[in-house]
DSSP file (Angstrom, degrees, kcal/mol; ACC not computed):
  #  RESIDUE AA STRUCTURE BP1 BP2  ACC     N-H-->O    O-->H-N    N-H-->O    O-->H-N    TCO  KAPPA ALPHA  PHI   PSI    X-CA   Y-CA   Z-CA
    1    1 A X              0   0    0      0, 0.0    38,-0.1     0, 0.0    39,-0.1   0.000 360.0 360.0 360.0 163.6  107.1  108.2  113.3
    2    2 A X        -     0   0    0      1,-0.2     5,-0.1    37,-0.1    41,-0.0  -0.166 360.0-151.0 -42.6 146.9  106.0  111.6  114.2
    3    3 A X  S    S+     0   0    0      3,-0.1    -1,-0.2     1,-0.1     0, 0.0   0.398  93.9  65.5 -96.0  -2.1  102.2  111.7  115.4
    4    4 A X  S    S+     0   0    0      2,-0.0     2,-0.3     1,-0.0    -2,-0.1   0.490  99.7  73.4-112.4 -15.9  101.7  115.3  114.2
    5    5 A X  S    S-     0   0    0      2,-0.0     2,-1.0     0, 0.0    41,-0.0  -0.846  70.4-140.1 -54.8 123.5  102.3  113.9  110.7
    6    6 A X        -     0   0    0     -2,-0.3     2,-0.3     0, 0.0    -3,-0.1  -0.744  15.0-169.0-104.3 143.3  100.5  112.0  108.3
    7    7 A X        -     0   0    0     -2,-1.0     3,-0.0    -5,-0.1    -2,-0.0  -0.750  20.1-129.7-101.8 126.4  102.3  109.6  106.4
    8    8 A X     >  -     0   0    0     -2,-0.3     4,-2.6     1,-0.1    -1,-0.1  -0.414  32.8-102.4 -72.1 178.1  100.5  108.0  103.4
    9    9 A X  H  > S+     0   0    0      2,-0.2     4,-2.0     1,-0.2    -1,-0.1   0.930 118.2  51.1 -15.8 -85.7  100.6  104.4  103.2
   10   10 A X  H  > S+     0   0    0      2,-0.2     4,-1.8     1,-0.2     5,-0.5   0.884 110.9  54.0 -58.4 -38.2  103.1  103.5  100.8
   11   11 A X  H  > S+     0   0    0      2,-0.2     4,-3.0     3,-0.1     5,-0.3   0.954 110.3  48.2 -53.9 -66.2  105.8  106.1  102.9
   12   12 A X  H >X S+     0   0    0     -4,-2.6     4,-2.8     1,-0.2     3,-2.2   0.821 117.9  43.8 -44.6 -78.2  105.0  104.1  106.4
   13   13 A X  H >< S+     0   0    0     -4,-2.0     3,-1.7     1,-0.3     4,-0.2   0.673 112.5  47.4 -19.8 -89.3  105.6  100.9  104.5
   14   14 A X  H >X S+     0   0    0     -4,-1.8     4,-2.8     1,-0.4     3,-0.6   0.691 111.4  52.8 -27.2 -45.4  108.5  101.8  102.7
   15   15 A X  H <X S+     0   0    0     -4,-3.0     4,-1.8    -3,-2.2    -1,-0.4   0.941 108.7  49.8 -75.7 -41.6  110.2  103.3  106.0
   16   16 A X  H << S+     0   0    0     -4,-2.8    -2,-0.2    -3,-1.7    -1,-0.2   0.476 103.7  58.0 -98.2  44.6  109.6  100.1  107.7
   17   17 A X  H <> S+     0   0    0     -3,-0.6     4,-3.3    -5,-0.3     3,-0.4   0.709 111.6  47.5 -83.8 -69.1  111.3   98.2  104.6
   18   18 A X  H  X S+     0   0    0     -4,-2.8     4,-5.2     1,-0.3     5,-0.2   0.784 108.6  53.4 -23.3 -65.9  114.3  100.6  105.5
   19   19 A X  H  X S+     0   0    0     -4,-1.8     4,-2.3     1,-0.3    -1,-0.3   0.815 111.9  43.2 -54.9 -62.4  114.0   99.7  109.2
   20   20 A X  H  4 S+     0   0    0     -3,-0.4    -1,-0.3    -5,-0.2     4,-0.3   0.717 109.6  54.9 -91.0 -22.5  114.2   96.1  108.6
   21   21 A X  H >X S+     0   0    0     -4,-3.3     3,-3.4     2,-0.2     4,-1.2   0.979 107.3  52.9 -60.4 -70.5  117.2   96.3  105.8
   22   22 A X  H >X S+     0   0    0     -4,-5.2     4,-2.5     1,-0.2     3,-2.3   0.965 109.1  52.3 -51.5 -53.1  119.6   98.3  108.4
   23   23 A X  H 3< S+     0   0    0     -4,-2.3    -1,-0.2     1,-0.3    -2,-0.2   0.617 108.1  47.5 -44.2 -15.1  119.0   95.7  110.9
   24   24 A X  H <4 S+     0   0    0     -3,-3.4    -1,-0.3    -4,-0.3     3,-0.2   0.429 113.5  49.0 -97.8 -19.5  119.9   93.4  108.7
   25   25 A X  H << S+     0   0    0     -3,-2.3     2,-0.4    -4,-1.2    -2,-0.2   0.893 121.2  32.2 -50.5 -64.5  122.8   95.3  108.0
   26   26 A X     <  +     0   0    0     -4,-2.5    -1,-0.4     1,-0.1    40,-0.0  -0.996  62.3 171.4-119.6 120.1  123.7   95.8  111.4
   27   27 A X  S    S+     0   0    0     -2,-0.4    -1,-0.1    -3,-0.2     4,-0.1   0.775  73.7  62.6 -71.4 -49.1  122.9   93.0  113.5
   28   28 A X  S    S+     0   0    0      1,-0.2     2,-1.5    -3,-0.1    -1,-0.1   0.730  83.7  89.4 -85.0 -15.9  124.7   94.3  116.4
   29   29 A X  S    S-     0   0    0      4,-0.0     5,-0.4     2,-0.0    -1,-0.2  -0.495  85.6-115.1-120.0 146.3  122.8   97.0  116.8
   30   30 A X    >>  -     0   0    0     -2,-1.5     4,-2.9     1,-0.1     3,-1.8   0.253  27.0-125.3 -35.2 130.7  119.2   96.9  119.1
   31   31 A X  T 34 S+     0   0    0      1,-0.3    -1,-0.1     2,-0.2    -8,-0.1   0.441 109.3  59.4 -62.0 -20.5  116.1   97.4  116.8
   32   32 A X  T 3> S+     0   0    0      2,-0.1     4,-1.1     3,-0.1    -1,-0.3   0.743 100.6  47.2 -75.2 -22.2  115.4  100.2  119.2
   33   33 A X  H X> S+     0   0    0     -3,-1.8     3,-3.0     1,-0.2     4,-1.7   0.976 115.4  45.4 -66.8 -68.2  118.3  102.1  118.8
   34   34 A X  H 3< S+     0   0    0     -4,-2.9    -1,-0.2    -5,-0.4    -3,-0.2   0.360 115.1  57.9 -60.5  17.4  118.0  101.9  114.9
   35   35 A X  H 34 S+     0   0    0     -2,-0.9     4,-0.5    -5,-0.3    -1,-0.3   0.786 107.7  39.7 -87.9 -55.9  114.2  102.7  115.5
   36   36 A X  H <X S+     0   0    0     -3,-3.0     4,-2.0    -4,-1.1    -2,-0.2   0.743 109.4  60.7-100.1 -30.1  114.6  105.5  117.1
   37   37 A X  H  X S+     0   0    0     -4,-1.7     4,-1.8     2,-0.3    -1,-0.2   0.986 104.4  49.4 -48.3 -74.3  117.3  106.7  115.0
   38   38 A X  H  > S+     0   0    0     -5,-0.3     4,-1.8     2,-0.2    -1,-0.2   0.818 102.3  59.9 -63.0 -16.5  115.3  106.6  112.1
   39   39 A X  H >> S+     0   0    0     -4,-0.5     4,-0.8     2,-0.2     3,-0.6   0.975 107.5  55.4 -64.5 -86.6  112.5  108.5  113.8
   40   40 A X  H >X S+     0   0    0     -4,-2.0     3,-3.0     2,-0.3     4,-1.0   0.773 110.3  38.4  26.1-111.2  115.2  110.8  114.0
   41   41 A X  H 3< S+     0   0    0     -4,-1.8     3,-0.3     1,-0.3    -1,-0.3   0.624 107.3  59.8  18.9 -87.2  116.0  111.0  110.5
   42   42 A X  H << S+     0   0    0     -4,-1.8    -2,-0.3    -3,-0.6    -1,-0.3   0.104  99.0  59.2 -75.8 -15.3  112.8  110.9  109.2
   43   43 A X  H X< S+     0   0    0     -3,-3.0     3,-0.5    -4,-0.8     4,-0.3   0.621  95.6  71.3 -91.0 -11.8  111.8  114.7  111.4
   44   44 A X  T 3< S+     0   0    0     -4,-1.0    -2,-0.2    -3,-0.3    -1,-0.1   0.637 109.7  26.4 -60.3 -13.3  114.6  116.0  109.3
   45   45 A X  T >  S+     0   0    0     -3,-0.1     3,-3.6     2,-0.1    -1,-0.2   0.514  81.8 119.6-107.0 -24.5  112.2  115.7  106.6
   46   46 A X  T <  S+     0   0    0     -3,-0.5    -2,-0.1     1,-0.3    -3,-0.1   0.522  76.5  46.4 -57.3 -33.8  109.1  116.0  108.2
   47   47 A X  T 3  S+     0   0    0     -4,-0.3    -1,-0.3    -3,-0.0    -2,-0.1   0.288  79.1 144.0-109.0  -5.6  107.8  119.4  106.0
   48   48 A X    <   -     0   0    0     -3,-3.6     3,-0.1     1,-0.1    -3,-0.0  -0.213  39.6-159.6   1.2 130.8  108.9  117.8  102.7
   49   49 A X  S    S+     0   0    0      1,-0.0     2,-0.2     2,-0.0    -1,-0.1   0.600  88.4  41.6 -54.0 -85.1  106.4  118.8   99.6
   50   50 A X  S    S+     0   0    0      1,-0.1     3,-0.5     2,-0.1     4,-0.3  -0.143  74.1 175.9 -87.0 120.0  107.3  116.1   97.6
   51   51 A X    >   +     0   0    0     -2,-0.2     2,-2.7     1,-0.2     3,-1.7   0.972  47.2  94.8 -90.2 -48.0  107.7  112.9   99.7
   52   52 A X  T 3  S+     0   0    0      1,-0.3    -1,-0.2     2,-0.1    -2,-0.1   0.179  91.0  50.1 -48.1  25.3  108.6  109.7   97.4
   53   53 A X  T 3> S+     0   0    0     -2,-2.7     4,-1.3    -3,-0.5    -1,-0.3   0.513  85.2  92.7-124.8 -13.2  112.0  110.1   97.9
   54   54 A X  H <> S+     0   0    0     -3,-1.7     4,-3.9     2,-0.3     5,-0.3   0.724  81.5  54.2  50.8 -79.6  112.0  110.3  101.9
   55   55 A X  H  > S+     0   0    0     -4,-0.2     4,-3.7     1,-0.2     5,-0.4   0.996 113.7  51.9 -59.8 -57.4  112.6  106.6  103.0
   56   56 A X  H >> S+     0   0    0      1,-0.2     4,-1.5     2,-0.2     3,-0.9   0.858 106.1  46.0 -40.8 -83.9  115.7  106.9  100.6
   57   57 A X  H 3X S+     0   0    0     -4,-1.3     4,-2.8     1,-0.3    -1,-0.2   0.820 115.9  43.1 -52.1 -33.3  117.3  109.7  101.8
   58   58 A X  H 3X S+     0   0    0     -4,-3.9     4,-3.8     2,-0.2    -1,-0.3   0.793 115.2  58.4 -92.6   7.3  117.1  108.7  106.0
   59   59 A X  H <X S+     0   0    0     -4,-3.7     4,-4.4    -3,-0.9     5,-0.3   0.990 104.8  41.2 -36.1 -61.8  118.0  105.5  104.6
   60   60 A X  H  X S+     0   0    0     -4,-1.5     4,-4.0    -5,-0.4     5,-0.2   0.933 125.1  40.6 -44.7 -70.7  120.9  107.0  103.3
   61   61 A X  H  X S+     0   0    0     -4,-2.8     4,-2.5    -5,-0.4    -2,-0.2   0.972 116.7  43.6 -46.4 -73.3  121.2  109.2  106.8
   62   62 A X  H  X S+     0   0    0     -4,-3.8     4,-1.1     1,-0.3    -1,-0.2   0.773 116.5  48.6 -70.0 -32.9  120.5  106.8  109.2
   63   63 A X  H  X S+     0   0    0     -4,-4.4     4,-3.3     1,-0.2    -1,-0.3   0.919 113.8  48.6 -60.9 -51.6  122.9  104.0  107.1
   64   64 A X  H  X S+     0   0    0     -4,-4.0     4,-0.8    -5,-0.3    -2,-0.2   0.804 110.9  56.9 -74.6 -17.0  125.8  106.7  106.9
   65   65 A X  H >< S+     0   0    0     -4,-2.5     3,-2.3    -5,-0.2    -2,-0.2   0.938 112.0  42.7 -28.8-107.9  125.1  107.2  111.0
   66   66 A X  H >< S+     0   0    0     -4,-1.1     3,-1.4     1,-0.4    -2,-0.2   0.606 107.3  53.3  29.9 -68.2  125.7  104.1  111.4
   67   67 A X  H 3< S+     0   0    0     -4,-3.3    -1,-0.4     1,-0.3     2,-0.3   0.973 112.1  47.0 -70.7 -37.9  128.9  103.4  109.1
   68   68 A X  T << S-     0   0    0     -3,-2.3    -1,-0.3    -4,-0.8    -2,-0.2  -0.118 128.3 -97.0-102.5  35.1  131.1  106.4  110.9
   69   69 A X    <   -     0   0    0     -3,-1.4    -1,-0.2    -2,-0.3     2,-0.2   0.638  40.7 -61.6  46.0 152.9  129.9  104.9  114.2
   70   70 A X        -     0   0    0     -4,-0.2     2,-0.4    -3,-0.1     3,-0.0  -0.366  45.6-171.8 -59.3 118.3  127.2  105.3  116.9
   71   71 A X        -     0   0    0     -2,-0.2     3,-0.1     1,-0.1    -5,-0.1  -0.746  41.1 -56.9-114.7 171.8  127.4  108.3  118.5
   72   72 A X        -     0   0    0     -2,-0.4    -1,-0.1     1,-0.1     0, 0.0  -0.374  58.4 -87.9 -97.6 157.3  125.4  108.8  121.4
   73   73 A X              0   0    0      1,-0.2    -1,-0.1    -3,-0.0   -40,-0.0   0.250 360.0 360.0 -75.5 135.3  121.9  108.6  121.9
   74   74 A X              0   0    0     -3,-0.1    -1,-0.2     0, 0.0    -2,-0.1   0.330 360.0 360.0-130.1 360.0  120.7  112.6  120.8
């Protein structure tokens, strides 16, 4: 995640719940790519108020990445 944010707890968890679901998702692809990806994701978000909905939504992103194919590395 960003270093110029702080994340509570429960968000960090919660995103690397996410993390570990799409990988399980997608096997085939490397746990850095889908890392970094969600890093990704997750600055789209980054100035949020209201956070508990966060890991859901670059789930959401990073899964629907992911389903229309990889497109290259940004």
């Amino acid at each position: 995640m960003d270093d110029n944010i702080l994340l509570s707890d429960a968000e960090v968890q919660a995103l690397d719940r996410v993390a570990r679901a799409v990988q399980e998702r997608y096997p085939d692809v490397p746990a850095e790519t889908i890392a970094r990806r969600l890093r990704t994701a997750h600055q789209q978000y980054e100035l949020a108020p209201i956070r508990d909905f966060v890991p859901l939504l670059v789930e959401r992103a990073l899964v629907a990445e992911l389903r229309t194919g990889l497109p290259p590395d940004r």
